[in-house]
mmCIF file of the N, C-alpha and C atoms, coordinates in Angstrom:
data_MODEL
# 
_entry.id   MODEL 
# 
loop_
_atom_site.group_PDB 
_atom_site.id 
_atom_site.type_symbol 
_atom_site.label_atom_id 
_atom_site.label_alt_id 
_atom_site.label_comp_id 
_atom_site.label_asym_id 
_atom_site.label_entity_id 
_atom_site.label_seq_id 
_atom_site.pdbx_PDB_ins_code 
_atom_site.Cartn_x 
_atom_site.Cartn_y 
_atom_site.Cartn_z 
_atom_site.occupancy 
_atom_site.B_iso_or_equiv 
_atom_site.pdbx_formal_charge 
_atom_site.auth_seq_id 
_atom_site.auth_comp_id 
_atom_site.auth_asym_id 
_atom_site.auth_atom_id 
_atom_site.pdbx_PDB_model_num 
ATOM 1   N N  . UNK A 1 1  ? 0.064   -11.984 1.347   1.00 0.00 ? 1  UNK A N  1 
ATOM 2   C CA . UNK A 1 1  ? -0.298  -12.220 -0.036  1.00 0.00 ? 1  UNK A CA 1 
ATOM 3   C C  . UNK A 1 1  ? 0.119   -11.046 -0.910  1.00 0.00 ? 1  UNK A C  1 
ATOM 4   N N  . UNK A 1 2  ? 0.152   -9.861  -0.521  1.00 0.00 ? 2  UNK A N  1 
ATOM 5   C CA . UNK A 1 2  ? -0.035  -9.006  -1.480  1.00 0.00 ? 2  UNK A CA 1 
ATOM 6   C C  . UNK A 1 2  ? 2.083   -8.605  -1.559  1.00 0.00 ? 2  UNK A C  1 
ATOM 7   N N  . UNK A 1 3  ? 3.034   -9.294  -0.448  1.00 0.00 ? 3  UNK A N  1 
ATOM 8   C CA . UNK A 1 3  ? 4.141   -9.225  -0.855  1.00 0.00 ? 3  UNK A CA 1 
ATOM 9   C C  . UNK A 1 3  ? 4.320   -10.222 -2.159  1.00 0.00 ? 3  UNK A C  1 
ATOM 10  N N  . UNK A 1 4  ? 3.716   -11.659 -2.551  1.00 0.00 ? 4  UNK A N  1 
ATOM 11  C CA . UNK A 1 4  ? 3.921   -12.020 -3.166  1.00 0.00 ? 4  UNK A CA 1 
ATOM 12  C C  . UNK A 1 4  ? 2.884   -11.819 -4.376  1.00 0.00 ? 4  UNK A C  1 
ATOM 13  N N  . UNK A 1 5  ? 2.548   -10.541 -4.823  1.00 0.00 ? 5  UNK A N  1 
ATOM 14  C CA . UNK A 1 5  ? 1.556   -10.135 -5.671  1.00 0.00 ? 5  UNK A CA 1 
ATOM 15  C C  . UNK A 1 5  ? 2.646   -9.058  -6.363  1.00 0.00 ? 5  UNK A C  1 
ATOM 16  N N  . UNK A 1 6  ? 3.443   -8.242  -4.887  1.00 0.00 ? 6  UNK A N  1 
ATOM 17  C CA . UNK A 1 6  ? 4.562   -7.628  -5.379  1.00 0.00 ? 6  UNK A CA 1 
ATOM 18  C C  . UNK A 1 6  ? 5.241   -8.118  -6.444  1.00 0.00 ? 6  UNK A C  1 
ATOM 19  N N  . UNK A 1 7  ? 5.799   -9.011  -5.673  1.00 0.00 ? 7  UNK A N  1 
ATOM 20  C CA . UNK A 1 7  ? 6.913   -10.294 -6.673  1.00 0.00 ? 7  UNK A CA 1 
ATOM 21  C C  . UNK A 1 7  ? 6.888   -10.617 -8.047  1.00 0.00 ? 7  UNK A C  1 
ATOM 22  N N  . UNK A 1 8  ? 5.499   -11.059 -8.284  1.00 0.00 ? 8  UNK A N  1 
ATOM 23  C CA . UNK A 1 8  ? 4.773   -11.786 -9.264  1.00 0.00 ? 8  UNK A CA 1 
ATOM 24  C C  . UNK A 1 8  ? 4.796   -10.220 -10.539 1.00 0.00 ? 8  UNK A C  1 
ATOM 25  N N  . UNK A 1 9  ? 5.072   -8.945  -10.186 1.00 0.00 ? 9  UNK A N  1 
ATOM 26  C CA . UNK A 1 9  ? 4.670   -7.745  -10.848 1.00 0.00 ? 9  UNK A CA 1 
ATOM 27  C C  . UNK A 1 9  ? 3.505   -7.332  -10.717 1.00 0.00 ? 9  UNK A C  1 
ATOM 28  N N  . UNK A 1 10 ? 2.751   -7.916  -9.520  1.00 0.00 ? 10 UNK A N  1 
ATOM 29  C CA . UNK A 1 10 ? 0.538   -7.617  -9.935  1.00 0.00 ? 10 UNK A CA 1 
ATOM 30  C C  . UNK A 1 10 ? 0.510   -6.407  -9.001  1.00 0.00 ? 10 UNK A C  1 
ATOM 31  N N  . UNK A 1 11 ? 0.970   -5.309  -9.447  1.00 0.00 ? 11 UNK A N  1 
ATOM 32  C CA . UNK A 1 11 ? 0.477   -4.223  -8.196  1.00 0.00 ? 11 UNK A CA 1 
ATOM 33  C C  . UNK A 1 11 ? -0.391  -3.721  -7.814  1.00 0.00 ? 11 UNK A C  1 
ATOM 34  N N  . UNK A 1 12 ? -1.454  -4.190  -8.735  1.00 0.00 ? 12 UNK A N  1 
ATOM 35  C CA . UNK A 1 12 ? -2.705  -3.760  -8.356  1.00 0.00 ? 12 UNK A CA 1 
ATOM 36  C C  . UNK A 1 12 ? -3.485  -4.531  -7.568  1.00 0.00 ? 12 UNK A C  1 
ATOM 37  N N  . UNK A 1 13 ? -2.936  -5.725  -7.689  1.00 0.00 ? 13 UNK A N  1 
ATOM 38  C CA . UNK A 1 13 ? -4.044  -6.815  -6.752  1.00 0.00 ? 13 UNK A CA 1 
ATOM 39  C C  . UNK A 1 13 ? -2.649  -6.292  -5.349  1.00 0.00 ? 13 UNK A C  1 
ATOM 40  N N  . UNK A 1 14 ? -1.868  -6.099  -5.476  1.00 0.00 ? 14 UNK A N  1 
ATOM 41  C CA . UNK A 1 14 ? -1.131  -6.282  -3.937  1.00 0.00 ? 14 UNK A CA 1 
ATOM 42  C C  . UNK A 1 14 ? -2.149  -4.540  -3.552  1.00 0.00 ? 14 UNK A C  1 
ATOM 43  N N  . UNK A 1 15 ? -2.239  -4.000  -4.237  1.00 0.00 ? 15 UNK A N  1 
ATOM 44  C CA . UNK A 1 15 ? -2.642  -2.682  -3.715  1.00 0.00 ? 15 UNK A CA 1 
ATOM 45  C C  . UNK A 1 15 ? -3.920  -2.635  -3.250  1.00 0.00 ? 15 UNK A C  1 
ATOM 46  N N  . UNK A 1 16 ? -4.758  -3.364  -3.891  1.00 0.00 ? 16 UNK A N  1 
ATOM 47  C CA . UNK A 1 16 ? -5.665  -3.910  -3.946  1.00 0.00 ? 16 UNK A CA 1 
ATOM 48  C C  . UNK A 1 16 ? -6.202  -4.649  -2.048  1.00 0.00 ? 16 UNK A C  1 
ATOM 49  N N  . UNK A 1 17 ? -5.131  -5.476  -1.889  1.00 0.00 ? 17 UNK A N  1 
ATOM 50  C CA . UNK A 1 17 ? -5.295  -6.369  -0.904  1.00 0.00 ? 17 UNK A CA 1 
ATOM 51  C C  . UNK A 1 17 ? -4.387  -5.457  0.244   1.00 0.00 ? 17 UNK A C  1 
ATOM 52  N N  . UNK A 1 18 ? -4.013  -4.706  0.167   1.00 0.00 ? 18 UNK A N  1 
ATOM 53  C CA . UNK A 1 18 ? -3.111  -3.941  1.166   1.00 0.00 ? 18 UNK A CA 1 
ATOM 54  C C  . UNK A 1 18 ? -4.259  -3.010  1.684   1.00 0.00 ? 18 UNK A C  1 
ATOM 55  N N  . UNK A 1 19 ? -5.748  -2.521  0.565   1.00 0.00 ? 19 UNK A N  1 
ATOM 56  C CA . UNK A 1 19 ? -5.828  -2.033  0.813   1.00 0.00 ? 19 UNK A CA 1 
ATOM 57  C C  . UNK A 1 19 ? -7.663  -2.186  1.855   1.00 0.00 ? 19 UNK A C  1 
ATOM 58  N N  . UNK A 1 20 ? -7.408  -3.407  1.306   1.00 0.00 ? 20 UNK A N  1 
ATOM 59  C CA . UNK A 1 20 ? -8.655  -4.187  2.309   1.00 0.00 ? 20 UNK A CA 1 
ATOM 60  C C  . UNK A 1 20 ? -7.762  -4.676  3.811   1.00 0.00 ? 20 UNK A C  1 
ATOM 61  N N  . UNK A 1 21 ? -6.476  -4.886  3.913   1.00 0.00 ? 21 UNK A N  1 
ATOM 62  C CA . UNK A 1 21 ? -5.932  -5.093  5.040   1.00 0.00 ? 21 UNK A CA 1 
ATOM 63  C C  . UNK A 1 21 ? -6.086  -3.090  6.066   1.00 0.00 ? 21 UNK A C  1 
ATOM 64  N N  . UNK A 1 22 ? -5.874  -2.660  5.718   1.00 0.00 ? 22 UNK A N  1 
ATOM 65  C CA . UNK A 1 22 ? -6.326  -1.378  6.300   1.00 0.00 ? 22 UNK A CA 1 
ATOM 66  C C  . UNK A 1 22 ? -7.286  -0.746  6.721   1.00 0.00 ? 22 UNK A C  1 
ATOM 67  N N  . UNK A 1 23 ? -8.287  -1.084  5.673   1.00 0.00 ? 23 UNK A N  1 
ATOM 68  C CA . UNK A 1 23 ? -9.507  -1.047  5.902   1.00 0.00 ? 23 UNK A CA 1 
ATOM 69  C C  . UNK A 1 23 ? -9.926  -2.021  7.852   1.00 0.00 ? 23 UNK A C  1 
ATOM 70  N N  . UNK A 1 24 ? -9.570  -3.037  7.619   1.00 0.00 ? 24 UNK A N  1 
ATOM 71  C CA . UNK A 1 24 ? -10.133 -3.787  8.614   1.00 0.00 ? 24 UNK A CA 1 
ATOM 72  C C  . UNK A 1 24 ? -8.924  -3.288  9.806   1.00 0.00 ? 24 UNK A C  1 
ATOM 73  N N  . UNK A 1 25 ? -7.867  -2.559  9.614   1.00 0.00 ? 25 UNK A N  1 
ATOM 74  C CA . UNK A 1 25 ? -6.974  -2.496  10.871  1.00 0.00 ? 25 UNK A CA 1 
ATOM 75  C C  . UNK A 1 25 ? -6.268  -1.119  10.490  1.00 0.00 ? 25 UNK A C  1 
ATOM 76  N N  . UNK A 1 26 ? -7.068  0.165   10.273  1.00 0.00 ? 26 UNK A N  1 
ATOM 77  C CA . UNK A 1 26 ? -6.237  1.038   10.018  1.00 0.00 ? 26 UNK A CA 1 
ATOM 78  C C  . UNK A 1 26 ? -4.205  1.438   10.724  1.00 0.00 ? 26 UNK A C  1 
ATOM 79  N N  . UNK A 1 27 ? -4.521  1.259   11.749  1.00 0.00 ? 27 UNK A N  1 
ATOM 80  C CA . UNK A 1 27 ? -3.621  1.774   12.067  1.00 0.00 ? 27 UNK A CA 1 
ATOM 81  C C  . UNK A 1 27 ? -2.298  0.883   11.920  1.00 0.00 ? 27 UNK A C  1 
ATOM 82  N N  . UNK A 1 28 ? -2.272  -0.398  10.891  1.00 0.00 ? 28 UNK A N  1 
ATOM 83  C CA . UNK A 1 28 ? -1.520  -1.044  10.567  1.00 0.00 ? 28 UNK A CA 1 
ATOM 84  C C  . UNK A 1 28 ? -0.517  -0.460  9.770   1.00 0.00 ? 28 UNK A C  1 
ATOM 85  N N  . UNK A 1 29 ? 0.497   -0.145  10.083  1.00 0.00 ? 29 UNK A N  1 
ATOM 86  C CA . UNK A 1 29 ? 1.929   1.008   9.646   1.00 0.00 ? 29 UNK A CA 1 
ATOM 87  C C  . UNK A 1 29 ? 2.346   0.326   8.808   1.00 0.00 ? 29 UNK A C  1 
ATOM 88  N N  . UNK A 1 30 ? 2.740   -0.963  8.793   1.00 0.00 ? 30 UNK A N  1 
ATOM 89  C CA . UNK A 1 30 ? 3.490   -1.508  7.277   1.00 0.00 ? 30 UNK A CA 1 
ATOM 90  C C  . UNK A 1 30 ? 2.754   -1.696  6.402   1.00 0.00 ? 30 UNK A C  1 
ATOM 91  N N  . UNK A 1 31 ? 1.198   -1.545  6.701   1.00 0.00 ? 31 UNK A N  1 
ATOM 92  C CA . UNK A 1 31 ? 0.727   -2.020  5.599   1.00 0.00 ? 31 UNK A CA 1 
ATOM 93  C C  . UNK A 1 31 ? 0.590   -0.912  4.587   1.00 0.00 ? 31 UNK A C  1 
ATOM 94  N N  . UNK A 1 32 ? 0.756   -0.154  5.122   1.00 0.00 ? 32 UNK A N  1 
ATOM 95  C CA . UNK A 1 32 ? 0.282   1.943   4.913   1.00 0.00 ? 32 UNK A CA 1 
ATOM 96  C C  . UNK A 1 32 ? 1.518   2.189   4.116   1.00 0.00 ? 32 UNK A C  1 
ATOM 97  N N  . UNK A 1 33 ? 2.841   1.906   4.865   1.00 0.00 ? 33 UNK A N  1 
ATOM 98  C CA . UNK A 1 33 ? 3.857   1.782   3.926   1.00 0.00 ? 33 UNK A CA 1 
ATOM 99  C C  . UNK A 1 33 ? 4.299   1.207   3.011   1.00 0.00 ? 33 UNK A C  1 
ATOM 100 N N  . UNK A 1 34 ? 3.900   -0.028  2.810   1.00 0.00 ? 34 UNK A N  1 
ATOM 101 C CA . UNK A 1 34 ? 3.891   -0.997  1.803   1.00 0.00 ? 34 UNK A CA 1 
ATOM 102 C C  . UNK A 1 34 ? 2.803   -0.401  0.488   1.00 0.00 ? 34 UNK A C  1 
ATOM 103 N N  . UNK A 1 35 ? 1.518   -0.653  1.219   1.00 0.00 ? 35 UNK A N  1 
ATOM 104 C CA . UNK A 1 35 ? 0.747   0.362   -0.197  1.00 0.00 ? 35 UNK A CA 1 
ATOM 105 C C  . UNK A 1 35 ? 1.103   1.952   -0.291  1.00 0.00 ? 35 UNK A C  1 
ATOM 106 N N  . UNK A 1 36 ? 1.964   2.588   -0.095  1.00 0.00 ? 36 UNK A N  1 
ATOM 107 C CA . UNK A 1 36 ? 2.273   3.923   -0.440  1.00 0.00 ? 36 UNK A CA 1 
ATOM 108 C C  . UNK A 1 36 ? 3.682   3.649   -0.990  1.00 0.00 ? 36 UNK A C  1 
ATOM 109 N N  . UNK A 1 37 ? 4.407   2.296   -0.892  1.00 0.00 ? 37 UNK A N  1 
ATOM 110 C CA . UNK A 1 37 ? 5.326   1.789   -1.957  1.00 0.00 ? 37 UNK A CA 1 
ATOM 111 C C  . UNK A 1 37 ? 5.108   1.362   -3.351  1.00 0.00 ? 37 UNK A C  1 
ATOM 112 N N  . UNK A 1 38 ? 3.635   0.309   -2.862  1.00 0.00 ? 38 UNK A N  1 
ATOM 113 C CA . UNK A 1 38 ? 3.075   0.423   -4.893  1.00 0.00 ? 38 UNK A CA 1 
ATOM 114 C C  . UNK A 1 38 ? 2.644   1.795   -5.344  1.00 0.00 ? 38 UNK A C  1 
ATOM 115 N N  . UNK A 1 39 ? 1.880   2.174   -4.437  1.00 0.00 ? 39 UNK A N  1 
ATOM 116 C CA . UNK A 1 39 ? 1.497   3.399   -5.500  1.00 0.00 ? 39 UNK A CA 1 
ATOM 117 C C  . UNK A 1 39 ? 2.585   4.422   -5.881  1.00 0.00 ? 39 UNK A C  1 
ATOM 118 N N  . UNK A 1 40 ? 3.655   4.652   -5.449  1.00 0.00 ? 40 UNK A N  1 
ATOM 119 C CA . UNK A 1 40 ? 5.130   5.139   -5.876  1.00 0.00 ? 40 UNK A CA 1 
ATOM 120 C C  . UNK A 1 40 ? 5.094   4.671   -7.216  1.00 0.00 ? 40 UNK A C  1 
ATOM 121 N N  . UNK A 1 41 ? 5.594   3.217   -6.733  1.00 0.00 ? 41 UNK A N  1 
ATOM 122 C CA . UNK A 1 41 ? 6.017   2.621   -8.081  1.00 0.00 ? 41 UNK A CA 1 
ATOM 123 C C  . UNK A 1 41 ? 4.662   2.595   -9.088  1.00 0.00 ? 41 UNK A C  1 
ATOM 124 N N  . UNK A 1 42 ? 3.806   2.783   -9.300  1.00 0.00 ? 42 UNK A N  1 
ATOM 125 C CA . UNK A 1 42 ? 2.610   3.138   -10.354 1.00 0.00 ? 42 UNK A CA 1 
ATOM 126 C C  . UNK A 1 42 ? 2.066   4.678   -10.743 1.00 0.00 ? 42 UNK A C  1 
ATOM 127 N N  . UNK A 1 43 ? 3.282   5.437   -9.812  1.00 0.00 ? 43 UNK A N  1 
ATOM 128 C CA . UNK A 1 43 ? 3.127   6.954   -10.223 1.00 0.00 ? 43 UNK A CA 1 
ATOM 129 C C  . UNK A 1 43 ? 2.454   7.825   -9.320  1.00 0.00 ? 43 UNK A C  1 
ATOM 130 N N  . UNK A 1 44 ? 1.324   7.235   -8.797  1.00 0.00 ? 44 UNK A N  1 
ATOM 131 C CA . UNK A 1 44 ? 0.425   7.972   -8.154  1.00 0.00 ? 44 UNK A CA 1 
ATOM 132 C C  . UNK A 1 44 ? 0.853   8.476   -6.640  1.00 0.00 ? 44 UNK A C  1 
ATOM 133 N N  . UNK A 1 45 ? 1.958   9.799   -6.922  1.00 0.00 ? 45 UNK A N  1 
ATOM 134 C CA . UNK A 1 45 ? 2.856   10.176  -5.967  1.00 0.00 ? 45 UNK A CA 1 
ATOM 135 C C  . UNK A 1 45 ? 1.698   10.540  -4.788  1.00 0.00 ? 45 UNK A C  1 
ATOM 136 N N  . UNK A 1 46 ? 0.248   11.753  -4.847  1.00 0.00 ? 46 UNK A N  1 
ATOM 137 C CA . UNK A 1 46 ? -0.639  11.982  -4.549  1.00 0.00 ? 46 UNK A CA 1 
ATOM 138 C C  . UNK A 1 46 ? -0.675  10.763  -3.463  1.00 0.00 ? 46 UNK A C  1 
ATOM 139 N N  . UNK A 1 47 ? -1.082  9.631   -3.586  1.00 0.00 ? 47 UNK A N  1 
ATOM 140 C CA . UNK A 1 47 ? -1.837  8.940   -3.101  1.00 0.00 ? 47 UNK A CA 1 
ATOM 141 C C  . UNK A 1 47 ? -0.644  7.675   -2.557  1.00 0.00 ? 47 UNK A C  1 
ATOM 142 N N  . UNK A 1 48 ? 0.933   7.922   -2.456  1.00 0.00 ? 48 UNK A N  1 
ATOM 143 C CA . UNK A 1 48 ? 1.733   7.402   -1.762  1.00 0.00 ? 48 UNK A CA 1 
ATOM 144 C C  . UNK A 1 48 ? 2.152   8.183   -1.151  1.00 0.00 ? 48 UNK A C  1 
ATOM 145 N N  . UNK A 1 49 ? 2.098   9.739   -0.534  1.00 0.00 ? 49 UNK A N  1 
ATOM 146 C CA . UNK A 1 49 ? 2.064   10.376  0.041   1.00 0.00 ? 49 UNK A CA 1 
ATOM 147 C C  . UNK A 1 49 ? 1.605   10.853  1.163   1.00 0.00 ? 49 UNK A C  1 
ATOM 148 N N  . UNK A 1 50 ? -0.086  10.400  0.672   1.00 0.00 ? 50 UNK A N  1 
ATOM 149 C CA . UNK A 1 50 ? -1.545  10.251  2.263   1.00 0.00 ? 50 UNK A CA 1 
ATOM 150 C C  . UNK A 1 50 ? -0.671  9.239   2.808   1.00 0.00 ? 50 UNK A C  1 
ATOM 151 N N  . UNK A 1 51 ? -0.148  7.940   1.893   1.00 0.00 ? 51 UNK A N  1 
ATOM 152 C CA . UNK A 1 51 ? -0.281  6.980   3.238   1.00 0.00 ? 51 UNK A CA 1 
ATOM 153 C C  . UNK A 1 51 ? 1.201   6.497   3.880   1.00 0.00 ? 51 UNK A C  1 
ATOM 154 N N  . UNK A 1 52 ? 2.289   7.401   3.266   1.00 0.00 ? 52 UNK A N  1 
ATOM 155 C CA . UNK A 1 52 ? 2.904   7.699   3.828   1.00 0.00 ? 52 UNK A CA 1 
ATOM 156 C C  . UNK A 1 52 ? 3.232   9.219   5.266   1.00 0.00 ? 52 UNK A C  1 
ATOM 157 N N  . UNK A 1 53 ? 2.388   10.111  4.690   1.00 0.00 ? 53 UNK A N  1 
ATOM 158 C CA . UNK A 1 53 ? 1.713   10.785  6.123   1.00 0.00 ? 53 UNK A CA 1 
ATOM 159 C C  . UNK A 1 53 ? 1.280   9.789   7.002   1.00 0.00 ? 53 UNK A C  1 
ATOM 160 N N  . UNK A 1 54 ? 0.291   9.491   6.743   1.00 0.00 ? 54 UNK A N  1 
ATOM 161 C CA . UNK A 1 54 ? -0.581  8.641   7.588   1.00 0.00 ? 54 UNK A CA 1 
ATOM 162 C C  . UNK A 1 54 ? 0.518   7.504   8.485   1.00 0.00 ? 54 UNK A C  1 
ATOM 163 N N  . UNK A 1 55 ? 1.178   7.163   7.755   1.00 0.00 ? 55 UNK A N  1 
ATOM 164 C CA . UNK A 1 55 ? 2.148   6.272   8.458   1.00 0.00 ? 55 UNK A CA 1 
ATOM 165 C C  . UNK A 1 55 ? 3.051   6.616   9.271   1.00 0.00 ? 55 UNK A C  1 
ATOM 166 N N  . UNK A 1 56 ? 3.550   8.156   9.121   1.00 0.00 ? 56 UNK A N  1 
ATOM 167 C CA . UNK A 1 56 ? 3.945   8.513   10.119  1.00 0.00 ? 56 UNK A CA 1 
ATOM 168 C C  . UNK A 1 56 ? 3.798   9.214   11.367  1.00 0.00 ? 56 UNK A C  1 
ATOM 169 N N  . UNK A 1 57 ? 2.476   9.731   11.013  1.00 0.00 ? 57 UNK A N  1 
ATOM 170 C CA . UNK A 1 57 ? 1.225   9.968   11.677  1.00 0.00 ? 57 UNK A CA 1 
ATOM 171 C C  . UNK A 1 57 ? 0.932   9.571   13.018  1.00 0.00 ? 57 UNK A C  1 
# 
């Protein structure tokens, strides 16, 4: 859902939902990368950074 939230321009609901998918399965790597791709693209370098650590982690 939250690739086609991408799509649609809603980055906050994909970030949003990327970020309840983690919650329930941390160690899910695309999802870590995928939300440290919206938050890129919304600026918040800080906080696409943790979860790009984290992803490679």
């Amino acid at each position: 859902r939250a690739t086609v939230y991408l799509a649609m321009g809603k980055s906050k609901s994909a970030a949003s939902d990327l970020s309840k998918v983690i919650e329930l399965k941390p160690d899910f790597t695309g999802a870590r990368v995928q939300r440290g791709n919206v938050f890129l693209k919304q600026g918040d370098f800080n906080e696409a950074k943790i979860d790009f650590q984290t992803a490679v982690c």
